[in-house]
Structure formats: C-alpha cells, structure tokens
TIPA-813334 format. One record per residue (C-alpha): residue number from 0; residue in one letter; x, y, z. Coordinates in steps of 0.001 Angstrom, whole numbers, padded with zeros to 6 digits, always signed. Layout:
# residues N
<atom num="NUM" residuo="a" east="X" north="Y" up="Z"/>
...
//
This chain:
# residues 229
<atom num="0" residuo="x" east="+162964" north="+050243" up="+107676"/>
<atom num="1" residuo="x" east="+165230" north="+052463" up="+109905"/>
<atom num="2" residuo="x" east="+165679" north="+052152" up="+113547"/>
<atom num="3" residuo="x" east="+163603" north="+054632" up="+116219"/>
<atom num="4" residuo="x" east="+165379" north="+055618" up="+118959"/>
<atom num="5" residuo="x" east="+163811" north="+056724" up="+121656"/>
<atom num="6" residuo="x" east="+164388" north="+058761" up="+124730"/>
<atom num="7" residuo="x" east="+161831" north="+058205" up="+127247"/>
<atom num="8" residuo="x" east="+160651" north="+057744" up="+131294"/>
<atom num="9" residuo="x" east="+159865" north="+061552" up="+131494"/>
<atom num="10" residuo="x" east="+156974" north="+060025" up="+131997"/>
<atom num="11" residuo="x" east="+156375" north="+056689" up="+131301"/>
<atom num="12" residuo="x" east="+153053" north="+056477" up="+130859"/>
<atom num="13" residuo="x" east="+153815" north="+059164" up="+127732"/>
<atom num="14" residuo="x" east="+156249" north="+056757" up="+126466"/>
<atom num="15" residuo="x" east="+154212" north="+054241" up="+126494"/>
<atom num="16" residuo="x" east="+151619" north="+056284" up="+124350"/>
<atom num="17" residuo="x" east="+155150" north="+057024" up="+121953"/>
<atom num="18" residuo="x" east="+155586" north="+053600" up="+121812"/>
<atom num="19" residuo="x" east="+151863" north="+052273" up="+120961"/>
<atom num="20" residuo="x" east="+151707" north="+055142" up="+118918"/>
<atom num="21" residuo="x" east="+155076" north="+054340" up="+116142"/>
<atom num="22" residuo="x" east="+153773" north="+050526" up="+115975"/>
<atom num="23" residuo="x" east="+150211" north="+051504" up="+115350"/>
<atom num="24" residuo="x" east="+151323" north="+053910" up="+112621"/>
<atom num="25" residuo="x" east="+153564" north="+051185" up="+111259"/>
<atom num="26" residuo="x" east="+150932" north="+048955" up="+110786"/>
<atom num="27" residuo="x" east="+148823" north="+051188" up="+109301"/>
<atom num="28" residuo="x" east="+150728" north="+051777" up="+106757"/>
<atom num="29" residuo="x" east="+152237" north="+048538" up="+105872"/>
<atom num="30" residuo="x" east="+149535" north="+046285" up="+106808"/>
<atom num="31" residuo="x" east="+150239" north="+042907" up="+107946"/>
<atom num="32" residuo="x" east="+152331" north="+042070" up="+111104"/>
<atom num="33" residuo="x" east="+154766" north="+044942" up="+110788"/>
<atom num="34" residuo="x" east="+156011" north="+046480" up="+113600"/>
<atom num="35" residuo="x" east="+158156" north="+049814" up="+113935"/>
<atom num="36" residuo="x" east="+161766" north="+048666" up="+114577"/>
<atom num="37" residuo="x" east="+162776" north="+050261" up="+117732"/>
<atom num="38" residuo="x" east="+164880" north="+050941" up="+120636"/>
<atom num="39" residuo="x" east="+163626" north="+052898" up="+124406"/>
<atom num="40" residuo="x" east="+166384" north="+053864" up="+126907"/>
<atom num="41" residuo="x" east="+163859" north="+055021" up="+129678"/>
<atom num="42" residuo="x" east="+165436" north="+057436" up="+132176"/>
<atom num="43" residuo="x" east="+164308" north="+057634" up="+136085"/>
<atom num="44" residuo="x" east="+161951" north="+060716" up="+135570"/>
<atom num="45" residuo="x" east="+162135" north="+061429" up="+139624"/>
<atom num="46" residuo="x" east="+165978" north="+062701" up="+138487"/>
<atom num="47" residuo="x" east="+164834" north="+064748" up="+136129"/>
<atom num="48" residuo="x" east="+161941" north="+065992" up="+137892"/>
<atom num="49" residuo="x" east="+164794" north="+067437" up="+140591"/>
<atom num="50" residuo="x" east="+167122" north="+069183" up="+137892"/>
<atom num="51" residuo="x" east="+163945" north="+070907" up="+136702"/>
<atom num="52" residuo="x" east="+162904" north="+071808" up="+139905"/>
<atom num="53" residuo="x" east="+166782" north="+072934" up="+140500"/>
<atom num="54" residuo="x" east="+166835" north="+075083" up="+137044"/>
<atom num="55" residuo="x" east="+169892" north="+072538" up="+136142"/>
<atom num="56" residuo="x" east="+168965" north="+072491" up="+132731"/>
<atom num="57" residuo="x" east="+172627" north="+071536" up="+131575"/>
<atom num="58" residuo="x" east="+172955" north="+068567" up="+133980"/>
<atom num="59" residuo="x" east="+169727" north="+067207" up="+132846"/>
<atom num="60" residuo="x" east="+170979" north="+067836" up="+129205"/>
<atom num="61" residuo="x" east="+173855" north="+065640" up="+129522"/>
<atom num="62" residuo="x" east="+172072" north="+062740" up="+131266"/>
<atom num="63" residuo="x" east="+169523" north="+062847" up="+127959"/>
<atom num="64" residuo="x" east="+172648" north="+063593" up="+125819"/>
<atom num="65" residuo="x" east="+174018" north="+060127" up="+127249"/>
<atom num="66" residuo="x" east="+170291" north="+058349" up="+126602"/>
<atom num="67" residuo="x" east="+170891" north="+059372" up="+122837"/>
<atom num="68" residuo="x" east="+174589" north="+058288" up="+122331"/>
<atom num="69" residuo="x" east="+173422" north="+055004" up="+124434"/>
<atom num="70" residuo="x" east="+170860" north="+054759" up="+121378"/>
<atom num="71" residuo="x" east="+172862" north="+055623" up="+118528"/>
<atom num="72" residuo="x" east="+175525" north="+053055" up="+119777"/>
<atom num="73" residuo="x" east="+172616" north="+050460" up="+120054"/>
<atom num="74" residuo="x" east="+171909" north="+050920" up="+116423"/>
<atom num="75" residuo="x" east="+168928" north="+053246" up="+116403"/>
<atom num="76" residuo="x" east="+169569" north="+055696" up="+112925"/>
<atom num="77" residuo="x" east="+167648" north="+058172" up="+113679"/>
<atom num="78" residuo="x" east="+166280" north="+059300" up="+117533"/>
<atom num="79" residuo="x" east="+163219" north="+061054" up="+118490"/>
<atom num="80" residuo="x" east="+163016" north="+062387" up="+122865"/>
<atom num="81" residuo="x" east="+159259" north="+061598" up="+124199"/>
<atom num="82" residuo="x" east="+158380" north="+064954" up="+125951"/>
<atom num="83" residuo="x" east="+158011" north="+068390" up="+125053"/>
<atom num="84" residuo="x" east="+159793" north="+069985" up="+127695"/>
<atom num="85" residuo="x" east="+162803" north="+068482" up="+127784"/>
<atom num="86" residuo="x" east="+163605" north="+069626" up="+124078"/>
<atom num="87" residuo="x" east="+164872" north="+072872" up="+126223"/>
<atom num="88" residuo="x" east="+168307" north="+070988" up="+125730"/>
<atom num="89" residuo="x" east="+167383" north="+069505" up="+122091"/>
<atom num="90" residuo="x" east="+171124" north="+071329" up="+121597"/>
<atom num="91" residuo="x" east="+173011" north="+069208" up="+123570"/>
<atom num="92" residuo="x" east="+171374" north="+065563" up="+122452"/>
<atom num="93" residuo="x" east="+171823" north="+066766" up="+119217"/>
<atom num="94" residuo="x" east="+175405" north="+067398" up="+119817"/>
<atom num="95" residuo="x" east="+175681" north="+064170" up="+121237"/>
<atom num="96" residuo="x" east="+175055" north="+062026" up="+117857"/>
<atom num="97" residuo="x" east="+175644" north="+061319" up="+114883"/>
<atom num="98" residuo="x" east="+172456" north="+060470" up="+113686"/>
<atom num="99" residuo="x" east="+169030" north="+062761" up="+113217"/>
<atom num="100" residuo="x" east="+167720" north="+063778" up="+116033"/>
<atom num="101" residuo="x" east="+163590" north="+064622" up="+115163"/>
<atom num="102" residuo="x" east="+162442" north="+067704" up="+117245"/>
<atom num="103" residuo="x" east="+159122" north="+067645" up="+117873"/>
<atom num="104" residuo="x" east="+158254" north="+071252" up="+117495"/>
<atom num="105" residuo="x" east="+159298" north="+071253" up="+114071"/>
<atom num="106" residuo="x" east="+157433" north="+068283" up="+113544"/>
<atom num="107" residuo="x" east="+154276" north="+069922" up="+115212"/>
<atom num="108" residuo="x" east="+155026" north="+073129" up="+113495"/>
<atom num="109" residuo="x" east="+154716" north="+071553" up="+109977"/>
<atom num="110" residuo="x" east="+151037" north="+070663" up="+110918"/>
<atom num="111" residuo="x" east="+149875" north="+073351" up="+112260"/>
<atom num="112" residuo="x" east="+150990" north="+075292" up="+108837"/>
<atom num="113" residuo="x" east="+149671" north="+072636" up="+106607"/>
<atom num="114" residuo="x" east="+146327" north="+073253" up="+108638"/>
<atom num="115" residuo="x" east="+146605" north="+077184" up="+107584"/>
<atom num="116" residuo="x" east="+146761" north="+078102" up="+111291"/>
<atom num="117" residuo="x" east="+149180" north="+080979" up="+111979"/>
<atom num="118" residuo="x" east="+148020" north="+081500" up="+115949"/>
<atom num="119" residuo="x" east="+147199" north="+079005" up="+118310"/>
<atom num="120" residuo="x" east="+147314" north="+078317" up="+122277"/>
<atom num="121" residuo="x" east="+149505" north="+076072" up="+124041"/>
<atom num="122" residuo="x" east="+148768" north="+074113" up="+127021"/>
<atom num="123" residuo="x" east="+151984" north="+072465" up="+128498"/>
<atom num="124" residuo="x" east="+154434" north="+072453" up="+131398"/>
<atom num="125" residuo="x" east="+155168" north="+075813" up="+133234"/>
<atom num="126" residuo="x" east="+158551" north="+075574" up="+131551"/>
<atom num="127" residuo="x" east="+157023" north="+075084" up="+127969"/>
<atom num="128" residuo="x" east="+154593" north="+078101" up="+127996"/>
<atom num="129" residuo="x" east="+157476" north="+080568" up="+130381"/>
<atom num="130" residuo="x" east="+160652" north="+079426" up="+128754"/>
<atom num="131" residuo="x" east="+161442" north="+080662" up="+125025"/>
<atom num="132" residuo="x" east="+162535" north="+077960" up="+123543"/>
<atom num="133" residuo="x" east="+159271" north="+076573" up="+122676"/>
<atom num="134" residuo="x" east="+157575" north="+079460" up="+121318"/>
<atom num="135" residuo="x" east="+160793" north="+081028" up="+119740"/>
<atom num="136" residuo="x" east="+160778" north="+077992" up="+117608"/>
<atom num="137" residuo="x" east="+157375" north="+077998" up="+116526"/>
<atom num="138" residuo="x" east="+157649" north="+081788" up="+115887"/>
<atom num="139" residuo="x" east="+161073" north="+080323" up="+113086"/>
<atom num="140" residuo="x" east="+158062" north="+078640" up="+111604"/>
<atom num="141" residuo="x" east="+155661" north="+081860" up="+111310"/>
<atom num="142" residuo="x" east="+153563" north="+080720" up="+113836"/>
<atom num="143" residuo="x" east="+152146" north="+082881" up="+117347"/>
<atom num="144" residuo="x" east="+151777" north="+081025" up="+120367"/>
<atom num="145" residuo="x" east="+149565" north="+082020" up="+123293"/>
<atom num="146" residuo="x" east="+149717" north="+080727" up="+126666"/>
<atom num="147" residuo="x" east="+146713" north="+081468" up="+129360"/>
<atom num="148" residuo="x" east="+147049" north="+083536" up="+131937"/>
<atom num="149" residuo="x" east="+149734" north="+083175" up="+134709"/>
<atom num="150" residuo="x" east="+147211" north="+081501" up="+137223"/>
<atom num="151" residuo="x" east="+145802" north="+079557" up="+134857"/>
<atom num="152" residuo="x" east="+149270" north="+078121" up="+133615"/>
<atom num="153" residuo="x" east="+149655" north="+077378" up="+137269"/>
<atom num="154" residuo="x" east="+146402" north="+074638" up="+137025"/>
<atom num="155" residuo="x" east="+147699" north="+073205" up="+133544"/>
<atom num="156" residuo="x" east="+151361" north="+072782" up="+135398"/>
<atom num="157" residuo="x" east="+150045" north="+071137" up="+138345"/>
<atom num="158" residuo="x" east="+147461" north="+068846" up="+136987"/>
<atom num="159" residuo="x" east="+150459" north="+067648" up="+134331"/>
<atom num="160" residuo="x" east="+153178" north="+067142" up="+137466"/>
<atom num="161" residuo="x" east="+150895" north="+066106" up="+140136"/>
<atom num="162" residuo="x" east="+148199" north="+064006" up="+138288"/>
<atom num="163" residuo="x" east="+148874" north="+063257" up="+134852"/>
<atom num="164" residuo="x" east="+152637" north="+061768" up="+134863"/>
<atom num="165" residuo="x" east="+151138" north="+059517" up="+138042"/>
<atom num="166" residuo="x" east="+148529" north="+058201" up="+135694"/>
<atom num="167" residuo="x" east="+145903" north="+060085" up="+137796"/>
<atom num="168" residuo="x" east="+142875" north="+061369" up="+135822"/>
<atom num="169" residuo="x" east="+140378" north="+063703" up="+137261"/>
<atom num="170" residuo="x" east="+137390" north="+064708" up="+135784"/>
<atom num="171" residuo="x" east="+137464" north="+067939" up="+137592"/>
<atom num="172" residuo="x" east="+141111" north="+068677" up="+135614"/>
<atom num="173" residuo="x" east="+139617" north="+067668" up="+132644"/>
<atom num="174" residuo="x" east="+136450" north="+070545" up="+132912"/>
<atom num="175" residuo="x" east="+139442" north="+072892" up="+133954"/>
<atom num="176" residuo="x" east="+141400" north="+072108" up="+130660"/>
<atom num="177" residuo="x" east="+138021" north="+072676" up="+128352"/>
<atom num="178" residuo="x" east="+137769" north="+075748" up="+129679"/>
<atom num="179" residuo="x" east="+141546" north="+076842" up="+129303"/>
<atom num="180" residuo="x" east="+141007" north="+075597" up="+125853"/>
<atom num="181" residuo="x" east="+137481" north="+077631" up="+125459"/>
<atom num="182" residuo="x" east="+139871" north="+080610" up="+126701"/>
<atom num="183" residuo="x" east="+142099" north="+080439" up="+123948"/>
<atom num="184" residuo="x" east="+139679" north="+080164" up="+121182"/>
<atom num="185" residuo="x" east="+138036" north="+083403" up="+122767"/>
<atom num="186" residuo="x" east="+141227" north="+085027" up="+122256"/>
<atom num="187" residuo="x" east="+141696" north="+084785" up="+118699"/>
<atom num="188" residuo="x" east="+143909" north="+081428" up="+118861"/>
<atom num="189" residuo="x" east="+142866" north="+079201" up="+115653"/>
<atom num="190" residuo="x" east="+144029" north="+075474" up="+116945"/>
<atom num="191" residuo="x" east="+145510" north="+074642" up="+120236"/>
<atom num="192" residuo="x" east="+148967" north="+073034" up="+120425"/>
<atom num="193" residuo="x" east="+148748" north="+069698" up="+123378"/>
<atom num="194" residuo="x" east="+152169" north="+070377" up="+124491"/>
<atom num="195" residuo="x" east="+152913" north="+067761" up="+127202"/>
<atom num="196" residuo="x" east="+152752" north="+064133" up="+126020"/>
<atom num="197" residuo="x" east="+150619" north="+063592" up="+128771"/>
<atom num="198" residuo="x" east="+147523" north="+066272" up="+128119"/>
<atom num="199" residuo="x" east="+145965" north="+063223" up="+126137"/>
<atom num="200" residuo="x" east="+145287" north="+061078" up="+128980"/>
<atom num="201" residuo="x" east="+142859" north="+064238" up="+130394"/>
<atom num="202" residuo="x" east="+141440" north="+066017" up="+127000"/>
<atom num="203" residuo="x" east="+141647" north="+064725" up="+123257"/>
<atom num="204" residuo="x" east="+140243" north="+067008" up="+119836"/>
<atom num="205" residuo="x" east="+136662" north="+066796" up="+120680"/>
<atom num="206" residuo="x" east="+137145" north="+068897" up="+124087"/>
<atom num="207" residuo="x" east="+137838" north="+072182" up="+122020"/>
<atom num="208" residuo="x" east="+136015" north="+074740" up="+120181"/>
<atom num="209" residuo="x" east="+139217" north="+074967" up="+117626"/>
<atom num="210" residuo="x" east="+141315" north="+071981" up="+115935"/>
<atom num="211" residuo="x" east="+143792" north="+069983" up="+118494"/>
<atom num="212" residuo="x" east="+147527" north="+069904" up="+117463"/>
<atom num="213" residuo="x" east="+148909" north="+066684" up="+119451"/>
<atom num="214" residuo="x" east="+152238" north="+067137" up="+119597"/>
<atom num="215" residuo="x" east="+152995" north="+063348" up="+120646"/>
<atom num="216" residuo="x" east="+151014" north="+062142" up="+117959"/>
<atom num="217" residuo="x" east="+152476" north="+064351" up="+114904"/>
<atom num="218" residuo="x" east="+155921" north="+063417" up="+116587"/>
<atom num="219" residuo="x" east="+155537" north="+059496" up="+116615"/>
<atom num="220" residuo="x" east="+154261" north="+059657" up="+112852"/>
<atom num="221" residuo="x" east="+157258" north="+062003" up="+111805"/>
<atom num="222" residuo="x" east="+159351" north="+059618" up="+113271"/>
<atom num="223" residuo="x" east="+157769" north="+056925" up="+111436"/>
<atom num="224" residuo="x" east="+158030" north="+058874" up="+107917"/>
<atom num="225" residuo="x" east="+161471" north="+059022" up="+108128"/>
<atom num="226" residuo="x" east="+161959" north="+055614" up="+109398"/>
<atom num="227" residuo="x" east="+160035" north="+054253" up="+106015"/>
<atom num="228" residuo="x" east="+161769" north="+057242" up="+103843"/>
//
C-alpha cells in the first residue's frame, strides 16, 4: 500500500470527513484491521480564508505548494488537496512534487461520465461556480456545468463560509440547498456535482430530485485506488 498525502485545514471539519473517509474505504476493501497509510499537513484555514478574500491566488498557491513538498518529503507517494476550491492553484502544487498529485475534478469527472450524465449543476464556493477553472475542466471531460443564479450562488457561498466550515448546521440552509438543487433539475441538469467538501454536513443524495456527485467522496476513494494499484 502507497502513502496518502494529504493537504488539509481548509476546513477541518472537511478533512476530517477526507480522513474517515480513505480509512473507511480501506477497510472495506481489505477487510480486517487495515487502515489507509497516511500523512495530513493541516494548514491555518483563517490564512487562506484572507488570500481568497485578497484575490492572492499565487500566495496562497505557494503556501499549499509548500504543504505538498512538506508531504512528499515525509514519504507520502502520491498527494491528494481536501477542498475543491483551492485546486484554482492545482498548477503550482503540482509543480511543487515529484509525486502524483490526484485532482479531484478529474476524479469527479470520471463519475459523472460513468453515470452517462453529460450536464449537471454545481453547488460550491463563489469562486468554484465564478472562476473557470472548475468548469473549464469538467467541460476537457465533455461535461456542462450549471451554476444557479447570481443571488442564489450568493446563499450557497455564505452558508459554506459562514456556517458550514464553523461546523454550524441550519436546517433553514439545508431547505435553501433542496431547493437550489430542485432548481437545477428544473433546468435540464441530470446529477448535481457537491462541490465544497463541506455541502455534506447540510444535504447528502436523498435531498435531490437527480443523482448526487460528492466530490469528497469520489476523491478519497480515487485516492485509495491508486494507493492499492
């Protein structure tokens, strides 16, 4: 079994979820007392938070970029980062090591196709449904994204940044993500894509009218797959 590496703190309580997530699938599929072998290097998400904020995507690149060589010197083979956002700067990490760096769209991607889905909706951070990165990927892939409306992105940013990475969960977020979700469907999108790590904490599959992509999930188990290839 390979070493995981893995970038996390952005936020915890996602990385925890990463983390439960790799052993669980580990044990699945080897039975017994196995365990995923590992390594976190958890970064102070407040930091990050304030380059986002600040639009310095670069700076926060290089502090990640740091997390991964940390990693790779630690022995980790191949390194996965726990958030969908912060793959805006998947370049530089990648740049930064040696070792295979697992991006989590493709990873997410590769379901969504297997499904037979060629459109689906995306609920994530204001910078994950604005930014191109995300969606420009997907679209390598043969796959359309749609993101709700502007004010409704607003409410899905919000509730992520101001609830969800505190560990807050409100049921009156969780009615207002059904009914983003109930949007979608409505217009024409076949699955929706979960993509924060956090959106589980609020919604799960059985809150939509279409099938659930979770990005953190199909993540951790690609991970997993290669660390057992």
């Amino acid at each position: 079994m390979r070493t995981i590496g893995l970038i996390g703190g952005m936020s915890w309580e996602s990385s925890a979820e990463y983390y439960r997530l790799v052993n669980q699938d580990v044990r699945e599929r080897l039975g017994g007392q196995h365990n995923a072998r590992s390594l976190m290097v958890t970064v102070d998400f407040a930091e990050i938070e304030a380059m986002q904020r600040a639009g310095d995507w670069d700076g926060a690149g290089k502090v990640l970029a740091e997390a991964a060589a940390s990693l790779e010197r630690g022995g980790a083979d191949l390194i996965g980062l726990c958030t969908n956002t912060m793959h805006l700067v998947a370049d530089q990490i990648e740049a930064a090591v040696s070792v295979p760096f697992v991006h989590l769209v493709d990873a997410t991607a590769d379901s969504i196709r297997a499904a037979g889905v060629g459109r689906v909706g995306l609920l994530a951070t204001r910078f994950t449904m604005e930014m191109p990165f995300y969606t420009e990927r997907m679209a390598g892939h043969g796959i359309e994204v749609v993101v709700p409306p502007a004010e409704d992105r607003d409410v899905v940013h919000e509730i992520i940044y101001n609830e969800l990475t505190l560990g807050v969960v409100n049921e009156d977020s969780r009615r207002a993500y059904r009914r983003f979700m109930a949007d979608l469907a409505e217009r024409g999108c076949e699955g929706i894509i979960f993509g924060c790590t956090e959106i589980t904490l609020l919604v799960d599959e059985g809150d939509g009218p279409v099938p659930v992509f979770d990005s953190t999930r199909l993540h951790a188990e690609r991970l997993v797959t290669l660390a057992l290839a």
